[in-house]
C-alpha positions as CSV (number, residue, x, y, z in Angstrom):
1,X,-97.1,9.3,246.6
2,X,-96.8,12.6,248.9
3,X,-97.3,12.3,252.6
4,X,-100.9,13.5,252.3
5,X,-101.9,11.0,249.9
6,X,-100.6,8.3,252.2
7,X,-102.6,9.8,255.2
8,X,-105.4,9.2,252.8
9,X,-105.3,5.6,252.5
10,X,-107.9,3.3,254.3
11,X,-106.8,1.3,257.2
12,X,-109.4,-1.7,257.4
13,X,-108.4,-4.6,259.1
14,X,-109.2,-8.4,258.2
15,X,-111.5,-8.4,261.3
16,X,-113.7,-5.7,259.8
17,X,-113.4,-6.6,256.5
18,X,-117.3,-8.2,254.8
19,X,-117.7,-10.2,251.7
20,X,-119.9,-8.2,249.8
21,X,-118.1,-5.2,250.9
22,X,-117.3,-3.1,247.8
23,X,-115.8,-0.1,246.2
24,X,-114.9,2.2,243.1
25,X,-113.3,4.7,242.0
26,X,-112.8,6.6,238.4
27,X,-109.6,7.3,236.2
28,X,-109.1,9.2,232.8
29,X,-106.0,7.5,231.0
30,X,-104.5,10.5,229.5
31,X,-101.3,10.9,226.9
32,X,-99.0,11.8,229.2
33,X,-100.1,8.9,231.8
34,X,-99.7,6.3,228.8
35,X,-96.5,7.9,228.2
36,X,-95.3,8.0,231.1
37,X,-95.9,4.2,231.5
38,X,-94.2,3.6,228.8
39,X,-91.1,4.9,229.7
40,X,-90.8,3.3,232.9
41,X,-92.2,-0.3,231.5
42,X,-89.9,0.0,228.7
43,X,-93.3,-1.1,226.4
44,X,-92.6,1.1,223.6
45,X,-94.8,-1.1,221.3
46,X,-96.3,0.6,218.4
47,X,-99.7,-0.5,219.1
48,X,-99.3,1.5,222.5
49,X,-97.3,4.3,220.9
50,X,-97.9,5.1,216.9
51,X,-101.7,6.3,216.6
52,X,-101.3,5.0,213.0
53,X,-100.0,1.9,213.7
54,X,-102.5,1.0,216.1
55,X,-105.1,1.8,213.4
56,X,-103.8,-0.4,210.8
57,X,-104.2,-3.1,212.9
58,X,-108.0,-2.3,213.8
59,X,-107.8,-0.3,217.0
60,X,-109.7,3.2,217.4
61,X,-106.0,4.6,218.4
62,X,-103.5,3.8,220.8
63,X,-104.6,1.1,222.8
64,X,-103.1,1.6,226.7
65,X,-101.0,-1.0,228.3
66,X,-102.6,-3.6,229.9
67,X,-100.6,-3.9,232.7
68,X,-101.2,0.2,233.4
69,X,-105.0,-1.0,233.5
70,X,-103.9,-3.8,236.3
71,X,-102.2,-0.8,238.1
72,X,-105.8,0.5,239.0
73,X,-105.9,-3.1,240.8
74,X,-103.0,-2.0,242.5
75,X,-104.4,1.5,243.5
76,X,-107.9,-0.6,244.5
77,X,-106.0,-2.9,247.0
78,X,-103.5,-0.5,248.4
79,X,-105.4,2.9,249.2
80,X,-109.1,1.7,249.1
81,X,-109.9,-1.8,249.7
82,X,-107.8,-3.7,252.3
83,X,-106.2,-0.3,252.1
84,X,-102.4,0.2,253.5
85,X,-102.4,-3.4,255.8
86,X,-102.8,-4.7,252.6
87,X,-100.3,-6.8,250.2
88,X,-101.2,-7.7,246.6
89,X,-100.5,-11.9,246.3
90,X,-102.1,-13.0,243.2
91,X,-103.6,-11.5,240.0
92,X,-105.7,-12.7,237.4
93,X,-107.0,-10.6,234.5
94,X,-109.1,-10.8,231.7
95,X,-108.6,-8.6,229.1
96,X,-112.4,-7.8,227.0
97,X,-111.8,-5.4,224.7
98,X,-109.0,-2.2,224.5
99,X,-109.2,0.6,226.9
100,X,-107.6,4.4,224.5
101,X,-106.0,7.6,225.3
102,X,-109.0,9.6,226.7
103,X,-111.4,6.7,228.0
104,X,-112.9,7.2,231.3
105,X,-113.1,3.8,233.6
106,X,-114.5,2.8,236.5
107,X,-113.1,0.1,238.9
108,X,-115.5,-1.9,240.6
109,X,-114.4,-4.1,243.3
110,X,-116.1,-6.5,246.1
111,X,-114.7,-8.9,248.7
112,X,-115.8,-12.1,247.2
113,X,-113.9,-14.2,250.0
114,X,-112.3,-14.4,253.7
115,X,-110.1,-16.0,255.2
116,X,-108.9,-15.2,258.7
117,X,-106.5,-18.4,258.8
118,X,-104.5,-17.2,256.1
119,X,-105.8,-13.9,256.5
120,X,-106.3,-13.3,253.2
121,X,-109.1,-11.9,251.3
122,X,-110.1,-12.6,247.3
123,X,-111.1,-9.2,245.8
124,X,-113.4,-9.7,242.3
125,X,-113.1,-6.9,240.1
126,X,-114.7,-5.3,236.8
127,X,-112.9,-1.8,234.8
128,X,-115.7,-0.6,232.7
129,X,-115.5,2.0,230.2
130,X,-117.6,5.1,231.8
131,X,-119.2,6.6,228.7
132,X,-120.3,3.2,226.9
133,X,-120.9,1.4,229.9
134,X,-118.8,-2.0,228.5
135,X,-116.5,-4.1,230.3
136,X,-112.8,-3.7,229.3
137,X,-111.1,-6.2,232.3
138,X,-112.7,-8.6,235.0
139,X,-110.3,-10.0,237.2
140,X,-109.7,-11.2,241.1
141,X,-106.8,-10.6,243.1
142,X,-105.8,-12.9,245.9
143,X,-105.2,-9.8,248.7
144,X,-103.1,-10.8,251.7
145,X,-103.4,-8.3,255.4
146,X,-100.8,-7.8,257.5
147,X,-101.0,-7.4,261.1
148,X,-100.5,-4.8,263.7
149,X,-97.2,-5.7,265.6
């Protein structure tokens, strides 16, 4: 992240923080992101790499990493929704059916719960595939705020 993309990143605090409060945001999984992923994960399955592969074993093409679809969670909790007070404690994902090189999503995520004695919030999400409107993960993340010294 560059400094301006940092500058960029909300700043809410637990205090105004609402459940019900929500966001989104969009993302096009492209080759070279998938790629990329898969260098740094070390995933070099051929379900995630070999187009061919992927379709002999029923899948439209390749079918992107799962955990590169959690790092859109990531992205949620750290420049949206706490924002940069924010630090990820607990995820839980479940996977509907395979995100592909080229699909648009859409996260969608709400405060479902807050705590200010463990100032902690519980984000509910849903990634949705853009064009056919389906749900590819649901999942809630256990979000914990820091404080201002």
């Amino acid at each position: 992240m560059n400094g301006e993309e940092y500058l960029k990143a909300k700043t809410w605090t637990l205090e105004q923080l609402q459940e019900g409060q929500s966001c989104s945001f969009d993302y096009l999984f492209s080759k070279e992101a998938v790629d990329n992923f898969a260098l740094i994960s070390g995933d070099r399955s051929p379900v995630h790499m070999d187009k061919t592969f992927a379709r002999s074993r029923g899948y439209e093409g390749r079918v992107i990493h799962g955990v590169l679809l959690a790092g859109l969670v990531s992205r949620l909790v750290g420049m949206h929704l706490p924002g940069q007070n924010a630090v990820l404690q607990s995820l839980t994902l479940n996977f509907v059916m395979p995100a592909y090189i080229g699909d648009a999503v859409e996260l969608r995520g709400r405060i479902d719960q807050i705590s200010f004695a463990t100032r902690t919030i519980v984000l509910k999400f849903d990634i949705v595939h853009k064009r056919k409107d389906k749900l590819l993960v649901r999942g809630k993340a256990q979000v914990g705020l820091t404080s201002e010294p």
